[in-house]
PyMOL Python script that loads the backbone (N, CA, C, O; Angstrom):
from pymol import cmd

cmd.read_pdbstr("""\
ATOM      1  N   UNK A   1       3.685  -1.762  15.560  1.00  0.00           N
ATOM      2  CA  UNK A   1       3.503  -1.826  14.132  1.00  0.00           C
ATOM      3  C   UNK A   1       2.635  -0.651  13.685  1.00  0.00           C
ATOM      4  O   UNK A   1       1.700  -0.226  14.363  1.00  0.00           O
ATOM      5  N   UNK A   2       3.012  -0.138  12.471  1.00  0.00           N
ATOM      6  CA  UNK A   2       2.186   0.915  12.122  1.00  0.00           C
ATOM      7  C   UNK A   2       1.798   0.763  10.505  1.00  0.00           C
ATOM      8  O   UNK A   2       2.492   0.593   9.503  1.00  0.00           O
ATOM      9  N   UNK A   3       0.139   0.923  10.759  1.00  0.00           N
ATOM     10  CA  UNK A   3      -0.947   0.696   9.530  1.00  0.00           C
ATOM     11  C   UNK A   3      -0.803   2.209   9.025  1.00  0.00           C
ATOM     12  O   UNK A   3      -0.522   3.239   9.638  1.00  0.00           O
ATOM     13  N   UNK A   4      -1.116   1.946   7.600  1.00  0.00           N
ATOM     14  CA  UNK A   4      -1.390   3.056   6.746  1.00  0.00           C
ATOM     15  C   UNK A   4      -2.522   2.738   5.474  1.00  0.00           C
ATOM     16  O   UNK A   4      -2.586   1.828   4.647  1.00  0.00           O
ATOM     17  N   UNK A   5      -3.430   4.024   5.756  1.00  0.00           N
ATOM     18  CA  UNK A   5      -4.152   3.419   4.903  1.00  0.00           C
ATOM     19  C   UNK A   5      -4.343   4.319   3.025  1.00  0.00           C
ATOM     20  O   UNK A   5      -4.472   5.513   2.754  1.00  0.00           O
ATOM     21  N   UNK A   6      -4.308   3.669   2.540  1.00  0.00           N
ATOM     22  CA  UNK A   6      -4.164   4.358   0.973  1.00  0.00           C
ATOM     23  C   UNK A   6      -5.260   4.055   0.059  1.00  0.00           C
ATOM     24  O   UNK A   6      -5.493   2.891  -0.269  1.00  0.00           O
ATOM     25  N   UNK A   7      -6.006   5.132  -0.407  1.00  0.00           N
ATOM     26  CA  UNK A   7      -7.090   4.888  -1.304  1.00  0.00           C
ATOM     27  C   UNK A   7      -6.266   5.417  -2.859  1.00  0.00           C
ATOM     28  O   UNK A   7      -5.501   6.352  -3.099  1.00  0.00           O
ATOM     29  N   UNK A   8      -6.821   4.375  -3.670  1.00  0.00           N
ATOM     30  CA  UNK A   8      -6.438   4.852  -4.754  1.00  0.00           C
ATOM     31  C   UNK A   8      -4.732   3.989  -5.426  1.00  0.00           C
ATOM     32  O   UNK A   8      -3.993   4.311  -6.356  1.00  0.00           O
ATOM     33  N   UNK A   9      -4.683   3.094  -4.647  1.00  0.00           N
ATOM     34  CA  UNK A   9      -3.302   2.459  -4.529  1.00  0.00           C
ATOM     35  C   UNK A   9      -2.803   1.858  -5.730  1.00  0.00           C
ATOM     36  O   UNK A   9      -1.598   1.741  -5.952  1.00  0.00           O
ATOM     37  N   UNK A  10      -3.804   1.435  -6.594  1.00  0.00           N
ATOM     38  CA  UNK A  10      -3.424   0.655  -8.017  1.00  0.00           C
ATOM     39  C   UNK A  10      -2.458   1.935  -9.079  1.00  0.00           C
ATOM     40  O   UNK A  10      -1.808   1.427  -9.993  1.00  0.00           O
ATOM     41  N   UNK A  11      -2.406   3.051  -8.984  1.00  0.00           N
ATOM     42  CA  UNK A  11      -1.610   4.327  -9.873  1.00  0.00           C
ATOM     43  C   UNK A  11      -1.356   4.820  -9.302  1.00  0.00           C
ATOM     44  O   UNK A  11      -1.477   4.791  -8.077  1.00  0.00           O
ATOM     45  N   UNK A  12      -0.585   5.923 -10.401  1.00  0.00           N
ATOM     46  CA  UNK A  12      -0.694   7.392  -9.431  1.00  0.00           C
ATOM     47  C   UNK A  12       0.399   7.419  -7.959  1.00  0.00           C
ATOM     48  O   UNK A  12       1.183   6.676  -7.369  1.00  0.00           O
ATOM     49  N   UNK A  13      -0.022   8.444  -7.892  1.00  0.00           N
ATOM     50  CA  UNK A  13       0.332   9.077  -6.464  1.00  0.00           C
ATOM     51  C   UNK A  13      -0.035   7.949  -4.889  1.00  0.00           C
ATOM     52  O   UNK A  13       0.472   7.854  -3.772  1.00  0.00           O
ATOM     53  N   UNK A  14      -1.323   7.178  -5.712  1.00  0.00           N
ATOM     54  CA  UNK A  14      -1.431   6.213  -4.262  1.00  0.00           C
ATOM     55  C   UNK A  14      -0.533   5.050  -4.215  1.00  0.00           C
ATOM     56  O   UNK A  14      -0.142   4.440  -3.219  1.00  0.00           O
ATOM     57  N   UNK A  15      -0.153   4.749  -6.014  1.00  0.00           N
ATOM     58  CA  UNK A  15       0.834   3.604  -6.078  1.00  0.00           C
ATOM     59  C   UNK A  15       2.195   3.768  -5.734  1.00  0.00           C
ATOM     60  O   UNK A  15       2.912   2.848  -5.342  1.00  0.00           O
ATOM     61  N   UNK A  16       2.641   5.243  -5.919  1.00  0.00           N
ATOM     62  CA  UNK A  16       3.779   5.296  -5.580  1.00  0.00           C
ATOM     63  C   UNK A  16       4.229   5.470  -4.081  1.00  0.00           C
ATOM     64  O   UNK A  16       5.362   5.305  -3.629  1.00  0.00           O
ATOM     65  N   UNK A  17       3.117   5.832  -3.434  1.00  0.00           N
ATOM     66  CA  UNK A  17       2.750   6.380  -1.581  1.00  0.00           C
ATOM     67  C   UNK A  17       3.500   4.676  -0.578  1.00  0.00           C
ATOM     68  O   UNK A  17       4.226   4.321   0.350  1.00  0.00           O
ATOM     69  N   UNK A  18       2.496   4.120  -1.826  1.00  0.00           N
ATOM     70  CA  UNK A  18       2.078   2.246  -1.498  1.00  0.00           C
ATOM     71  C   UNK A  18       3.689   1.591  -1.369  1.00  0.00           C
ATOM     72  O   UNK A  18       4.296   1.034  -0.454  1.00  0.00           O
ATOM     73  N   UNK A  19       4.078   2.015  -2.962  1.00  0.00           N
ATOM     74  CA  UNK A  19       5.759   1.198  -2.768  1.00  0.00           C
ATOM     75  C   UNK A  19       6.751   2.033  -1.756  1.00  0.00           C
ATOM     76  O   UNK A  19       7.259   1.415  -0.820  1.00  0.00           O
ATOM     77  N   UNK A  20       6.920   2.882  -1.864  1.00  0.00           N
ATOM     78  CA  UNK A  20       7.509   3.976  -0.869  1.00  0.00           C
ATOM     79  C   UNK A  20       7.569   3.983   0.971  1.00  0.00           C
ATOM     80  O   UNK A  20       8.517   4.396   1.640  1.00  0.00           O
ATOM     81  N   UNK A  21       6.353   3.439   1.468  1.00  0.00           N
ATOM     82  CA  UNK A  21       6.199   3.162   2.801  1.00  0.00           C
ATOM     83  C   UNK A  21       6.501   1.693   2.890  1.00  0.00           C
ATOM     84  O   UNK A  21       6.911   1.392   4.011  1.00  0.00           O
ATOM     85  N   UNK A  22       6.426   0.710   2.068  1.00  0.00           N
ATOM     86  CA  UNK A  22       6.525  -0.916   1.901  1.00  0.00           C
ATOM     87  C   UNK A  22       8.083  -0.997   2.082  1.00  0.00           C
ATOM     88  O   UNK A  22       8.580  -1.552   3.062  1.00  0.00           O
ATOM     89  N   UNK A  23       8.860  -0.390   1.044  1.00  0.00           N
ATOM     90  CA  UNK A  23      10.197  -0.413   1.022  1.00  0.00           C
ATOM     91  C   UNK A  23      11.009   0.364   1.928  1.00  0.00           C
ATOM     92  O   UNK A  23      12.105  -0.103   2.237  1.00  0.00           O
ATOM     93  N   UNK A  24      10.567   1.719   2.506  1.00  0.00           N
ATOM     94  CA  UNK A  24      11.384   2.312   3.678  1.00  0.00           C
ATOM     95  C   UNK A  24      10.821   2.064   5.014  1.00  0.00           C
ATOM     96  O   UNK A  24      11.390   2.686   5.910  1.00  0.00           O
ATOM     97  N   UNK A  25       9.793   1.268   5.387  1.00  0.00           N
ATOM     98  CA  UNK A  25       9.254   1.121   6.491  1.00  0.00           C
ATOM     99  C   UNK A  25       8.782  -0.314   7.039  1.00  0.00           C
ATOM    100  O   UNK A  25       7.632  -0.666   7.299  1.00  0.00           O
ATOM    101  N   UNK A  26      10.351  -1.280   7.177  1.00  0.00           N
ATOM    102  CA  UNK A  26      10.061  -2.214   7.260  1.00  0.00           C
ATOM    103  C   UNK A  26       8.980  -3.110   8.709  1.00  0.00           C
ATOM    104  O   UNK A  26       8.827  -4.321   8.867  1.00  0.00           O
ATOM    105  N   UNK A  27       8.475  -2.098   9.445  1.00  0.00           N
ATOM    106  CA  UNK A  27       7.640  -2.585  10.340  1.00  0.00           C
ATOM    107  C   UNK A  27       6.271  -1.556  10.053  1.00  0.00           C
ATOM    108  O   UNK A  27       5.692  -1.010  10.993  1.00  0.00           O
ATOM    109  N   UNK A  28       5.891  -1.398   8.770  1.00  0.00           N
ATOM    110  CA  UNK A  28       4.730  -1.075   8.407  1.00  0.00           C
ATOM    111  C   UNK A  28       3.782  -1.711   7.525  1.00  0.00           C
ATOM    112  O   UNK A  28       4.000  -1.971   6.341  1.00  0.00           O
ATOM    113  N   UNK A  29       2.950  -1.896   8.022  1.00  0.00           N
ATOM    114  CA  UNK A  29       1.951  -2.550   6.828  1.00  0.00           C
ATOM    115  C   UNK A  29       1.071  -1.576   6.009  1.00  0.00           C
ATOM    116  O   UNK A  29       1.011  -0.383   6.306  1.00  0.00           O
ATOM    117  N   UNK A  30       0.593  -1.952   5.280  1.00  0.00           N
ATOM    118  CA  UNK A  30      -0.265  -0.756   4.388  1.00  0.00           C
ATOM    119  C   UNK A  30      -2.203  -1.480   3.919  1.00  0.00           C
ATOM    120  O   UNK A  30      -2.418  -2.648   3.593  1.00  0.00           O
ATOM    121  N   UNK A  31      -2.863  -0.809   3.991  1.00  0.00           N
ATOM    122  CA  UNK A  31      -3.891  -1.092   3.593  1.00  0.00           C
ATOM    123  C   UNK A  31      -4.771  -0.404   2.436  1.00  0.00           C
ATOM    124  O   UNK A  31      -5.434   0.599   2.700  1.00  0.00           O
ATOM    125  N   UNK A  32      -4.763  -0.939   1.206  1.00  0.00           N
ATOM    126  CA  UNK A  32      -5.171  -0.048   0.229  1.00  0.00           C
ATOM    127  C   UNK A  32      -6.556  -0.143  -0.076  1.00  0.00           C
ATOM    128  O   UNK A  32      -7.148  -1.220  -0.154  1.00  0.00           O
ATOM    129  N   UNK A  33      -6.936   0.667  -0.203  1.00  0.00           N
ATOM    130  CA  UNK A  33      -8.514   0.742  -0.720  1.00  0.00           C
ATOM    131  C   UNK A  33      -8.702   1.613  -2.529  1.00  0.00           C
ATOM    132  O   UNK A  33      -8.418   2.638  -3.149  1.00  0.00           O
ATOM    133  N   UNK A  34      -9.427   0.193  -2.663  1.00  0.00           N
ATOM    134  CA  UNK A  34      -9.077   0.617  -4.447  1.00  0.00           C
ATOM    135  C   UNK A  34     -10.343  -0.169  -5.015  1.00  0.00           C
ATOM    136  O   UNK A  34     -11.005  -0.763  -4.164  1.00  0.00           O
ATOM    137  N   UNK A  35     -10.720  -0.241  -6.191  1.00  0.00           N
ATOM    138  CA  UNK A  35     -11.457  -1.477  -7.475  1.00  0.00           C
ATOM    139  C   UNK A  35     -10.124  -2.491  -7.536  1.00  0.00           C
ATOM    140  O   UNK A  35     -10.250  -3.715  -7.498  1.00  0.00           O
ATOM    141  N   UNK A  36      -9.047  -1.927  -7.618  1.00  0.00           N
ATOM    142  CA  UNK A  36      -8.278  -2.494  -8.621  1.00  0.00           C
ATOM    143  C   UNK A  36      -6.902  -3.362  -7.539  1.00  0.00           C
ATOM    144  O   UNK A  36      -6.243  -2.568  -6.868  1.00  0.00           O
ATOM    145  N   UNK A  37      -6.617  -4.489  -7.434  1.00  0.00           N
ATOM    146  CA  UNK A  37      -5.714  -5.310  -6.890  1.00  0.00           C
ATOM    147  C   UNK A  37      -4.370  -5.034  -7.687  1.00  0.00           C
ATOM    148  O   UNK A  37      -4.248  -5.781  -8.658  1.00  0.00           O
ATOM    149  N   UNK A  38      -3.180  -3.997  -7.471  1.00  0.00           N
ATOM    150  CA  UNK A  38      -2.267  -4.188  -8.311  1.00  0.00           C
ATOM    151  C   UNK A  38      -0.871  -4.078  -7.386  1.00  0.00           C
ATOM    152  O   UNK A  38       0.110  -3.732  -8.044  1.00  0.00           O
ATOM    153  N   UNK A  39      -0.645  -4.311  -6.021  1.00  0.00           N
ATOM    154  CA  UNK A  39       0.472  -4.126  -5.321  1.00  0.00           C
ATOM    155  C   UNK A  39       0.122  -5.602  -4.464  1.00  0.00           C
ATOM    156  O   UNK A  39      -0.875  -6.080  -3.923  1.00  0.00           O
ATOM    157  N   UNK A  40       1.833  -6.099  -4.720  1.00  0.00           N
ATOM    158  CA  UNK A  40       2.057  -7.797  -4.556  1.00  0.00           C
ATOM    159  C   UNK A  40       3.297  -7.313  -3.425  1.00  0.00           C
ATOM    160  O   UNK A  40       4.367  -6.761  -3.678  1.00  0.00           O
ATOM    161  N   UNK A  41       2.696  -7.761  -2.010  1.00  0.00           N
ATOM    162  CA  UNK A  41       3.714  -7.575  -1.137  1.00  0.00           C
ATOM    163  C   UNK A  41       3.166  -8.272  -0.034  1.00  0.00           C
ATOM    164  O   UNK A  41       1.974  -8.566  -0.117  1.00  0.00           O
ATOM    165  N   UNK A  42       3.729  -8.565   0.881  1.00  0.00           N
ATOM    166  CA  UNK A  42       3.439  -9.686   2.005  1.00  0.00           C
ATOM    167  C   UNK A  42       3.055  -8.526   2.995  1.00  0.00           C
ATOM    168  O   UNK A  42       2.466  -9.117   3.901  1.00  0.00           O
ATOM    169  N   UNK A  43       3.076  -7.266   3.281  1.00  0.00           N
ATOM    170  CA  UNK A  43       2.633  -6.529   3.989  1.00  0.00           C
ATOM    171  C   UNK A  43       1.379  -5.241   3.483  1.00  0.00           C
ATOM    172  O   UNK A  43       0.855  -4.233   3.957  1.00  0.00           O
ATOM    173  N   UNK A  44       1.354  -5.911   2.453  1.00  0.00           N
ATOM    174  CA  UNK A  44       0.318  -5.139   1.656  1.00  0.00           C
ATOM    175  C   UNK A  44      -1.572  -6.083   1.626  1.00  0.00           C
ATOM    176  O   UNK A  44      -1.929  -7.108   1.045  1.00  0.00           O
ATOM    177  N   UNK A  45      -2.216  -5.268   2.388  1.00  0.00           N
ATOM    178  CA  UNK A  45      -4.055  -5.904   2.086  1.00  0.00           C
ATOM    179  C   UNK A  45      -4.784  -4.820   1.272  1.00  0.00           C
ATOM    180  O   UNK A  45      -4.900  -3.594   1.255  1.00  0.00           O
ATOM    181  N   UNK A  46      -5.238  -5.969   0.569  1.00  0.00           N
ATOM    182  CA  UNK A  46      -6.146  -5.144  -0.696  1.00  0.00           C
ATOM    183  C   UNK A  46      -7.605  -5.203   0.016  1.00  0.00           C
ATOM    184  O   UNK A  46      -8.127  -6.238   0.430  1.00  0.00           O
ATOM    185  N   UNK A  47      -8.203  -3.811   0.088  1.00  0.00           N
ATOM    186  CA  UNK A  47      -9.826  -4.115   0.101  1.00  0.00           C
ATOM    187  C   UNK A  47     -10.630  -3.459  -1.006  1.00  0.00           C
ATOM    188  O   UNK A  47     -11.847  -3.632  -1.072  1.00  0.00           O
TER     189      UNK A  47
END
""", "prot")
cmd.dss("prot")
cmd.show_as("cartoon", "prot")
cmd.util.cbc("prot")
cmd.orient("prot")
């Protein structure tokens, strides 16, 4: 399994990074680092 980690994930360039690896990389999880909680996915952790 392969982690990725994304700061900045709620807009922008980190939101689009966020849906982009979620949807073409179905044995990847993602870990975003943000203020802001805005990506709803079962392989997605908000810190």
């Amino acid at each position: 399994m392969e982690y990725y980690y994304i700061t900045g994930p709620n807009r922008g360039i980190g939101r689009a990074l966020a849906d982009r690896l979620l949807a073409l990389k179905p044995g990847a999880s993602v870990i975003g680092i943000g203020r802001t909680h805005a990506v709803e996915h079962p392989r997605y952790v908000h810190r």
